[in-house]
TILUM-227027 format. One record per residue (C-alpha): residue in one letter; x, y, z. Coordinates in Angstrom, 2 decimals. Layout:
BEGIN
<vexvex r="a" c1="X" c2="Y" c3="Z"/>
...
# end
This chain:
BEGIN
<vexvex r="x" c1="-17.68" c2="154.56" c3="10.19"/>
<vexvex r="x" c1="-19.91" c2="157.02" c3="8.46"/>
<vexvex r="x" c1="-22.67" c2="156.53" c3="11.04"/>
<vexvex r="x" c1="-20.46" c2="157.04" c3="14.18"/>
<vexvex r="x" c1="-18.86" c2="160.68" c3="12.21"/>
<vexvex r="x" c1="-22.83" c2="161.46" c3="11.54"/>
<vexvex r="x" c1="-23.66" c2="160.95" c3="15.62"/>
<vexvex r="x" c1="-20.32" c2="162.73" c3="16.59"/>
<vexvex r="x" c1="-21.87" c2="165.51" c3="14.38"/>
<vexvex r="x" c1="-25.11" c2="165.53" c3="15.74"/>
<vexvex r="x" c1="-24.14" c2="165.54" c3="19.58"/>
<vexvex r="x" c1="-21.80" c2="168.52" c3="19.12"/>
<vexvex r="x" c1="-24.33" c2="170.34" c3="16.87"/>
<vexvex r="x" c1="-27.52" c2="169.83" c3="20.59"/>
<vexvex r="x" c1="-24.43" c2="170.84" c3="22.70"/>
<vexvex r="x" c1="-23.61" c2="174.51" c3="20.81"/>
<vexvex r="x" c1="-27.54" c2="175.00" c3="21.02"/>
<vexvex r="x" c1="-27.97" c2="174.34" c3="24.08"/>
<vexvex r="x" c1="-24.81" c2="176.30" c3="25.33"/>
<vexvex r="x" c1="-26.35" c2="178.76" c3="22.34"/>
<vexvex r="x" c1="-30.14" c2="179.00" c3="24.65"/>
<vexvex r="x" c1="-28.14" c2="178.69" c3="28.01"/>
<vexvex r="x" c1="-25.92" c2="181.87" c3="27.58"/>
<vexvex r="x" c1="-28.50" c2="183.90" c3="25.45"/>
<vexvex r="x" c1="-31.04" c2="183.20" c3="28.42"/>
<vexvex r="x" c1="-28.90" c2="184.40" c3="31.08"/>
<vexvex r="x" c1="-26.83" c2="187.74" c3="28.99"/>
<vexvex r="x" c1="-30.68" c2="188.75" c3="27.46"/>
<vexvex r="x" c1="-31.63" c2="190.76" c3="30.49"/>
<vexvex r="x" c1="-28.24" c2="192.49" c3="31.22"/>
<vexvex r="x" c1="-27.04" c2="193.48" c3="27.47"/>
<vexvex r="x" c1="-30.78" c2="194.82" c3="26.80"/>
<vexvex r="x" c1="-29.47" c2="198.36" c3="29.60"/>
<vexvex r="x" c1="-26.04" c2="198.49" c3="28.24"/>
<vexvex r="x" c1="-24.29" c2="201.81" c3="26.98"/>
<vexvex r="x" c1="-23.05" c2="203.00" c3="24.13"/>
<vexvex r="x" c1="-19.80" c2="202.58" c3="25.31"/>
<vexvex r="x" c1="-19.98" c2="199.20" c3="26.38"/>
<vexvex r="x" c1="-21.58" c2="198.43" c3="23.11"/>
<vexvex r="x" c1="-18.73" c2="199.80" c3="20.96"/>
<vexvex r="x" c1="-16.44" c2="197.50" c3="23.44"/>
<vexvex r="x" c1="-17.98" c2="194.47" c3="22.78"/>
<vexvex r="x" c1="-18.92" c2="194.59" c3="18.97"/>
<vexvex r="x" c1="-15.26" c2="195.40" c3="17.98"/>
<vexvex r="x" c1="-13.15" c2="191.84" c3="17.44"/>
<vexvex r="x" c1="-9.37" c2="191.82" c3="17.70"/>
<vexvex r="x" c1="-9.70" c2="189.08" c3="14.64"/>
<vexvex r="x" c1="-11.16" c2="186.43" c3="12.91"/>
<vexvex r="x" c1="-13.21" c2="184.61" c3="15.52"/>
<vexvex r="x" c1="-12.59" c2="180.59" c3="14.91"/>
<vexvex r="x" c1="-15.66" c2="179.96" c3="16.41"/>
<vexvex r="x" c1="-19.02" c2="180.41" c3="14.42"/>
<vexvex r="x" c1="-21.38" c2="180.56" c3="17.49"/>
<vexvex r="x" c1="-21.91" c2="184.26" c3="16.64"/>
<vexvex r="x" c1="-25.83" c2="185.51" c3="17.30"/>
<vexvex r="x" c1="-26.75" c2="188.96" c3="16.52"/>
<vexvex r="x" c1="-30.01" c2="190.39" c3="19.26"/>
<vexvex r="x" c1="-31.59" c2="193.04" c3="18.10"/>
<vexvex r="x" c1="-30.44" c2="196.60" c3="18.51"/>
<vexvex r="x" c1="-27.65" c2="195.55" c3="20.23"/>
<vexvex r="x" c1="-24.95" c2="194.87" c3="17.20"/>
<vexvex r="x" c1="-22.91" c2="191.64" c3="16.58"/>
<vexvex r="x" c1="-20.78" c2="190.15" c3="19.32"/>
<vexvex r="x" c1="-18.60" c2="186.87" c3="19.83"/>
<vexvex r="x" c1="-20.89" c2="184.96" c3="23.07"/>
<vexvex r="x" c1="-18.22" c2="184.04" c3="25.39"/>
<vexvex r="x" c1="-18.77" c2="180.81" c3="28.11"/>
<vexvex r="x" c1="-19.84" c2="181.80" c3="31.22"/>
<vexvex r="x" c1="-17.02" c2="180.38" c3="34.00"/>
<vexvex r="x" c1="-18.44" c2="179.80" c3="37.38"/>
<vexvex r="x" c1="-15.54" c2="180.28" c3="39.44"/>
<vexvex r="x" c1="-15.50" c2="178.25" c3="42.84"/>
<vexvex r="x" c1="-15.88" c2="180.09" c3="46.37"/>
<vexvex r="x" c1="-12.79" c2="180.60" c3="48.27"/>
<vexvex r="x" c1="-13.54" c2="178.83" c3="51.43"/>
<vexvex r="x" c1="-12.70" c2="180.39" c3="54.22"/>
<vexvex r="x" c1="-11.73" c2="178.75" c3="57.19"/>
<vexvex r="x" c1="-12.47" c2="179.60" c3="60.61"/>
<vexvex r="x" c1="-10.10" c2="181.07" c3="62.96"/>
<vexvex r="x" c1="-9.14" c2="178.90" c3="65.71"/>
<vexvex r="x" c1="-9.85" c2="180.56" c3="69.29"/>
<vexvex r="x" c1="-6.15" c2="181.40" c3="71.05"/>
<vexvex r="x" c1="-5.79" c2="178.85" c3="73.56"/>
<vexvex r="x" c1="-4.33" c2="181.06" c3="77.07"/>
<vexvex r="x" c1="-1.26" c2="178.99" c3="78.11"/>
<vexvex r="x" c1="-0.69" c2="178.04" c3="81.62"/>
<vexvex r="x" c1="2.71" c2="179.47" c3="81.39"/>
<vexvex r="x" c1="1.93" c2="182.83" c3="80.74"/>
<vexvex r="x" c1="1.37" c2="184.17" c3="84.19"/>
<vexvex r="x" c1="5.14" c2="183.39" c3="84.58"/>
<vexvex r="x" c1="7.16" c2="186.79" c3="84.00"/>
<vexvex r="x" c1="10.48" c2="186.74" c3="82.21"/>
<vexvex r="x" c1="12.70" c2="188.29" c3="85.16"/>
<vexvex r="x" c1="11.86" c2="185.58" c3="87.15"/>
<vexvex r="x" c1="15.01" c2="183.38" c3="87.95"/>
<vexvex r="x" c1="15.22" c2="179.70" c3="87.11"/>
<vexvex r="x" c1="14.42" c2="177.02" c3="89.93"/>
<vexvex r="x" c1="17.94" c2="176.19" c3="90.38"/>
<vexvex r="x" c1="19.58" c2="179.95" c3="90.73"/>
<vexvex r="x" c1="16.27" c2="181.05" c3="92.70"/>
<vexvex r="x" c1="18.45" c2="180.25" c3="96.05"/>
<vexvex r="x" c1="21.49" c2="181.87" c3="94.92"/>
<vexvex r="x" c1="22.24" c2="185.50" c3="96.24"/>
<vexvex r="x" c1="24.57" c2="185.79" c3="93.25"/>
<vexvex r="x" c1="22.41" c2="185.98" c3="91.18"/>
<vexvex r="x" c1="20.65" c2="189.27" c3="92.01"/>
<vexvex r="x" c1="23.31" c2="191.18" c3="91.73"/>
<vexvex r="x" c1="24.55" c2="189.60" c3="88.12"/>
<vexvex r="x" c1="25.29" c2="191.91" c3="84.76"/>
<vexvex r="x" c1="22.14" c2="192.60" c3="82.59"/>
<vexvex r="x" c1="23.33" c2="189.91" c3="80.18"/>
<vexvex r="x" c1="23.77" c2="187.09" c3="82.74"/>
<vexvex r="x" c1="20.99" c2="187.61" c3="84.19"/>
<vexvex r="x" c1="19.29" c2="186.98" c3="81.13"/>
<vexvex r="x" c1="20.72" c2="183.53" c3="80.65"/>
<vexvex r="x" c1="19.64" c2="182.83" c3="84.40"/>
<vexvex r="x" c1="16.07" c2="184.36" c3="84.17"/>
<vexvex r="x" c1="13.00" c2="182.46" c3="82.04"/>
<vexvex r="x" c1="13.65" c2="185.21" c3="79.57"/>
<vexvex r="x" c1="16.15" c2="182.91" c3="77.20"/>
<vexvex r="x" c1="14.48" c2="179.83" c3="78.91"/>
<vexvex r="x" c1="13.47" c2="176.80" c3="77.53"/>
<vexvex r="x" c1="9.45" c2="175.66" c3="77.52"/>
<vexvex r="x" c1="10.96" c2="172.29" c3="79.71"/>
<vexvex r="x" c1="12.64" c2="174.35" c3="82.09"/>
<vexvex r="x" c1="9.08" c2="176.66" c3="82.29"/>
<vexvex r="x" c1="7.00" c2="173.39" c3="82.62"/>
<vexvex r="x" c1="9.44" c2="172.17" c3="85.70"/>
<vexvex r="x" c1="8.86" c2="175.73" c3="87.40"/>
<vexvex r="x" c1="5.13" c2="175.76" c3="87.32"/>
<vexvex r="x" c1="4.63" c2="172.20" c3="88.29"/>
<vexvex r="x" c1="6.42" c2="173.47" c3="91.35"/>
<vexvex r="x" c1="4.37" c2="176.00" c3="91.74"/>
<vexvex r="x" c1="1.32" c2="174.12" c3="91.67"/>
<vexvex r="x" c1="3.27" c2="171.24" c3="93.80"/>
<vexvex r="x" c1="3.60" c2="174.53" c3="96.97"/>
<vexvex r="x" c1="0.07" c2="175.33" c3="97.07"/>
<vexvex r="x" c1="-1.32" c2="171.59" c3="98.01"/>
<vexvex r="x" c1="1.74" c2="169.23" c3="99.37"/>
<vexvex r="x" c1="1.56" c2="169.16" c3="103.19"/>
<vexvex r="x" c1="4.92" c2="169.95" c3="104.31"/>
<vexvex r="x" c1="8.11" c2="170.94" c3="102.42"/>
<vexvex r="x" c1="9.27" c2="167.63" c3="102.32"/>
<vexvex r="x" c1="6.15" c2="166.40" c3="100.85"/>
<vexvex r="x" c1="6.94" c2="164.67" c3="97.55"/>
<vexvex r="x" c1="4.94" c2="161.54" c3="96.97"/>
<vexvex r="x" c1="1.73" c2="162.36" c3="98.80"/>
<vexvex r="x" c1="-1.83" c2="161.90" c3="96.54"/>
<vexvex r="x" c1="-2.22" c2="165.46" c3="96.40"/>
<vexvex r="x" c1="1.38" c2="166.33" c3="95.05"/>
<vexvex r="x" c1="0.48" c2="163.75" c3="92.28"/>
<vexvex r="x" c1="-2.80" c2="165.32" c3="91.43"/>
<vexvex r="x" c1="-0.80" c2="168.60" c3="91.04"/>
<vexvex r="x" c1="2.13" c2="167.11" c3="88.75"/>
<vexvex r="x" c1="-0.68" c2="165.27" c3="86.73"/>
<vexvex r="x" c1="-2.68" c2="168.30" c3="86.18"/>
<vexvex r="x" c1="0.68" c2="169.88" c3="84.96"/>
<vexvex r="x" c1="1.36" c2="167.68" c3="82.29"/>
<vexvex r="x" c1="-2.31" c2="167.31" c3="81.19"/>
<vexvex r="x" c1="-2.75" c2="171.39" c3="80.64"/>
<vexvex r="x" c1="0.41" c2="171.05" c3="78.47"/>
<vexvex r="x" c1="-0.85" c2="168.17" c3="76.37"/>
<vexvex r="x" c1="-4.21" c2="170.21" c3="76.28"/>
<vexvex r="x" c1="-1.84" c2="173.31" c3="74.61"/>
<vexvex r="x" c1="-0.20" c2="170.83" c3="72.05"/>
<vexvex r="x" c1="-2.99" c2="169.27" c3="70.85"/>
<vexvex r="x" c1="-5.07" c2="172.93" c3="70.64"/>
<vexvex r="x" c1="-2.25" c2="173.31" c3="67.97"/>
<vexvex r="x" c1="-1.39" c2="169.86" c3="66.84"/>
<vexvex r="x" c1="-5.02" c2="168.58" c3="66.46"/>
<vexvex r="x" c1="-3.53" c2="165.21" c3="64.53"/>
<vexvex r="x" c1="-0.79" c2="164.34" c3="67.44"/>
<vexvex r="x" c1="-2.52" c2="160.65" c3="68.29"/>
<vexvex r="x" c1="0.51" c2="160.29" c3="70.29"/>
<vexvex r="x" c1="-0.11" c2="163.02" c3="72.43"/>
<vexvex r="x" c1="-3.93" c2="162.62" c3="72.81"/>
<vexvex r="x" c1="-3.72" c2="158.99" c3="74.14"/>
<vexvex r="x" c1="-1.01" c2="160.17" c3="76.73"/>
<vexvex r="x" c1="-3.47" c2="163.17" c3="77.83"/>
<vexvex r="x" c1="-5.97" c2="160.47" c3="78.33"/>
<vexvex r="x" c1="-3.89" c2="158.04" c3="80.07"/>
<vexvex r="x" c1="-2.92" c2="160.94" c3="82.59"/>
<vexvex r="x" c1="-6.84" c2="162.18" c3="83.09"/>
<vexvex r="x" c1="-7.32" c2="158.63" c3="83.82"/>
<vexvex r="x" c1="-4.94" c2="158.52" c3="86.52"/>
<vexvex r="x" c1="-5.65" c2="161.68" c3="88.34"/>
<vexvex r="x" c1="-9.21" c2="160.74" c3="88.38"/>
<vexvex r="x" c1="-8.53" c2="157.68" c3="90.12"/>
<vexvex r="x" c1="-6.51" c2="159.97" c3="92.88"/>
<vexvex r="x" c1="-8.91" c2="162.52" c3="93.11"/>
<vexvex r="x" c1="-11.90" c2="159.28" c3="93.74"/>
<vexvex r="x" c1="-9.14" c2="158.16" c3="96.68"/>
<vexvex r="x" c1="-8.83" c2="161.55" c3="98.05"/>
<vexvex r="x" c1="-12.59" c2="161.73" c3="98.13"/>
<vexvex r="x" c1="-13.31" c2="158.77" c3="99.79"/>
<vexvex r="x" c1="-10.65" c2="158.81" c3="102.30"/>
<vexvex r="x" c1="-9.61" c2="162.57" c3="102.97"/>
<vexvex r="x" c1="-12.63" c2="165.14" c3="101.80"/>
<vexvex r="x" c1="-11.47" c2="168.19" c3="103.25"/>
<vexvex r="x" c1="-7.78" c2="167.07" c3="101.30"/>
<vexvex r="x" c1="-9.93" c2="166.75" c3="98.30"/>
<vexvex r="x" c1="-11.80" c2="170.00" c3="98.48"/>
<vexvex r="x" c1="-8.29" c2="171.73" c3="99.15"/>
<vexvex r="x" c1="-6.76" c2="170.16" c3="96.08"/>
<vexvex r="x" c1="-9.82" c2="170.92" c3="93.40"/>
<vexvex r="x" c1="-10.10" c2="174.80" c3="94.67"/>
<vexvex r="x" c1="-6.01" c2="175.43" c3="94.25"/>
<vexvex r="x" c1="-5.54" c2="173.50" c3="91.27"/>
<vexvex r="x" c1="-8.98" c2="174.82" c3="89.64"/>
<vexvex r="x" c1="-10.15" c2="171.07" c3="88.52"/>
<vexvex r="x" c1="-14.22" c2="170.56" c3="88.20"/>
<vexvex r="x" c1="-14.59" c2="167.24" c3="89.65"/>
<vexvex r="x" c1="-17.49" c2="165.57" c3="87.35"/>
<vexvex r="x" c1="-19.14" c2="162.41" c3="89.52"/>
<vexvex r="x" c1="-18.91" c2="159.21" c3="87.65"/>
<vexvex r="x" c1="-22.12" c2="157.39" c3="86.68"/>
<vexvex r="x" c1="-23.73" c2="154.44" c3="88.68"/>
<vexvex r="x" c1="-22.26" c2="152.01" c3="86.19"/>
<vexvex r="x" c1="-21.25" c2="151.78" c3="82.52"/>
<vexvex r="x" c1="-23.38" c2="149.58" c3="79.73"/>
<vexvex r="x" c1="-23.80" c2="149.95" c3="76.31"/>
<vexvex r="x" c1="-27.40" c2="151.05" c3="75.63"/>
<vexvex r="x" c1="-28.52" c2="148.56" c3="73.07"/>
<vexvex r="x" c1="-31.82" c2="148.50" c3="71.07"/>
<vexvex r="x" c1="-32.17" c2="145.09" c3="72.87"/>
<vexvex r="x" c1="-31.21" c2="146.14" c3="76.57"/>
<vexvex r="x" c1="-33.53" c2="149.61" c3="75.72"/>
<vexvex r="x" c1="-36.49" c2="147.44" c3="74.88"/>
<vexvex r="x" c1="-36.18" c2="144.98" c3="77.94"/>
<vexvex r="x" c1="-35.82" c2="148.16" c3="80.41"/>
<vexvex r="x" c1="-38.85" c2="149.56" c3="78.28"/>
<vexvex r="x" c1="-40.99" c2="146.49" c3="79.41"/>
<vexvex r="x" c1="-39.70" c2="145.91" c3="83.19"/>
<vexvex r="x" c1="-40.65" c2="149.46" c3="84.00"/>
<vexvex r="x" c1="-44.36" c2="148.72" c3="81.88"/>
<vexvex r="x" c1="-44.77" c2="145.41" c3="84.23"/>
<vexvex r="x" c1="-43.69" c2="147.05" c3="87.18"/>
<vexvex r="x" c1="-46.51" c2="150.17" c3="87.02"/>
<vexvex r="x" c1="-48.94" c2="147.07" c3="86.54"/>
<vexvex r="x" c1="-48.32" c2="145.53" c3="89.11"/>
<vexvex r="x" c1="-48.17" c2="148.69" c3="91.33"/>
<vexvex r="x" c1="-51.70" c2="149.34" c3="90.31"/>
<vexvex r="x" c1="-52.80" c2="145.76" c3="91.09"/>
<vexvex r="x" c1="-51.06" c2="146.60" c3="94.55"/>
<vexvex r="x" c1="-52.66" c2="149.61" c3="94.70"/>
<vexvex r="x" c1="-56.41" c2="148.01" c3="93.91"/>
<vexvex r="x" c1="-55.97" c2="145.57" c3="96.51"/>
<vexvex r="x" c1="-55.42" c2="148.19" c3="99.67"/>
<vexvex r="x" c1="-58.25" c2="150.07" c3="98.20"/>
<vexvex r="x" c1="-60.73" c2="147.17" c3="98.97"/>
<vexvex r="x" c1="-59.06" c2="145.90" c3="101.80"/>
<vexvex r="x" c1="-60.13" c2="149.41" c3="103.45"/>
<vexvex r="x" c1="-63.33" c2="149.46" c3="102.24"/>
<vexvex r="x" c1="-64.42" c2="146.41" c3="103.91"/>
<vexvex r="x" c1="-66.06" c2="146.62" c3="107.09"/>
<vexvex r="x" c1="-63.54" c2="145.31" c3="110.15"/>
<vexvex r="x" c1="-65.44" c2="141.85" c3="111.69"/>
<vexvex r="x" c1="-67.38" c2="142.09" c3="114.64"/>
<vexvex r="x" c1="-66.61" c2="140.67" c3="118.02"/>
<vexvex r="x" c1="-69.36" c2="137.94" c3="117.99"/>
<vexvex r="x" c1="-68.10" c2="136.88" c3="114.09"/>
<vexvex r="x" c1="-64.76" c2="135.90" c3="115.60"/>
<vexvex r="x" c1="-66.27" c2="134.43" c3="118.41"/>
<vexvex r="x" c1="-68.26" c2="132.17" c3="115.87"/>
<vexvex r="x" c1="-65.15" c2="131.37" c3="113.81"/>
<vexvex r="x" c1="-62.92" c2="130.91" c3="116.79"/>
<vexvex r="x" c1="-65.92" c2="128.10" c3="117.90"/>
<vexvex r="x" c1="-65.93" c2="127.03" c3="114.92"/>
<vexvex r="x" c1="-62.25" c2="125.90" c3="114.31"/>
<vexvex r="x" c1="-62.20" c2="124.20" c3="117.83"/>
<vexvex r="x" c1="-64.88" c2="122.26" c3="116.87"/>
# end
């Protein structure tokens, strides 16, 4: 018992010296320049001080030492860039798709005609009129509803809006995996419309604004082990090009034969 209250004792006496040398090490070069005033601020005590730590430097007075808090950093986060929504070249007076064709509805009170404009419109109803937008600058005909190029343009629709929720939602798994699924499928279209109908394809990628990326040759995991076989082939391959290479270089030095050495081995075989 004794000798655990004696090494209680002892630890706490090496940690107020070294706190003691710590504070005194870092406060020696700032008190040293301090005014009068400060000094008259700092010696006076508002009452008994409980703690004993008390160290007097010279010419300076008596003070209480006081711990030195090292306050954390406010981190400051980084603004996130304002993502420009493909809905915002649509103005607010603009009727909805299904009172565009009525001639009613130009000549409608103020306050009807904002429950028939985008202005009180939903962001469905605003997705449904730009995908028809985008639908009229690459179908082929009016009636043109199912062709490869329509899909490409309804597609692209749905993948800038995804692209806008997840710019704000960042944890939406949901949402990501759709966006995917939907890239995937338009870049199937857009290989068909390639292939098949270039001038189509060309059409579609300047009105929509899509940069078509080529695929690569073919998809492998590089391994350490497939890295180091490739590593050799192309090593055994430049040999054996030089060995090639050595071979033509002394078939060309040596002389062609004469006419009377094929005569001899000509004679020679028959014989």
């Amino acid at each position: 018992m004794l000798s655990s209250m004696a090494l209680r004792s002892a630890f706490k006496s090496t940690s107020v010296v070294l706190r003691e040398c710590g504070v005194l090490s870092r406060l020696k070069g700032t008190y040293a320049s301090l005014q009068l005033k400060h000094k008259a601020l700092t010696s006076v005590t508002t009452g008994p001080s409980h703690n004993n730590n008390e160290t007097a430097l010279t010419g300076i007075g008596s003070f209480t030492i006081q711990s030195v808090r090292n306050y954390a950093r406010v981190v400051r986060k980084k603004k996130k860039e304002v993502m420009t929504s493909q809905l915002s070249d649509l103005p607010p007076t603009m009727l909805k798709m299904e009172y565009a064709a009525v001639p009613l509805a130009q000549t409608a009170d103020d306050l009807v005609k904002r429950l028939l404009t985008l202005e009180l419109a939903s962001h469905s109803e605003k997705l449904k009129l730009k995908t028809e937008q985008l639908i009229a600058k690459v179908q082929r005909d009016e009636a043109d509803r199912s062709s490869s190029e329509v899909k490409v343009a309804i597609l692209t629709s749905k993948i800038r809006n995804y692209q806008e929720h997840l710019h704000k939602h960042t944890k939406d798994k949901a949402n990501k995996r759709w966006m995917l699924m939907a890239i995937d499928r338009r870049k199937k279209l857009l290989k068909h419309l390639r292939v098949t109908r270039y001038d189509a394809f060309e059409h579609v990628c300047q009105q929509l604004g899509i940069t078509y990326t080529f695929p690569p040759e073919y998809y492998r995991h590089a391994t350490r082990r497939w890295l180091a076989k490739k590593a050799l082939c192309i090593k055994v391959f430049k040999e054996v090009q030089k060995q090639k290479l050595e071979q033509r270089k002394k078939i060309k030095q040596t002389p062609p034969p004469t006419l009377a050495e094929t005569a001899r081995t000509e004679a020679t075989g028959t014989q």
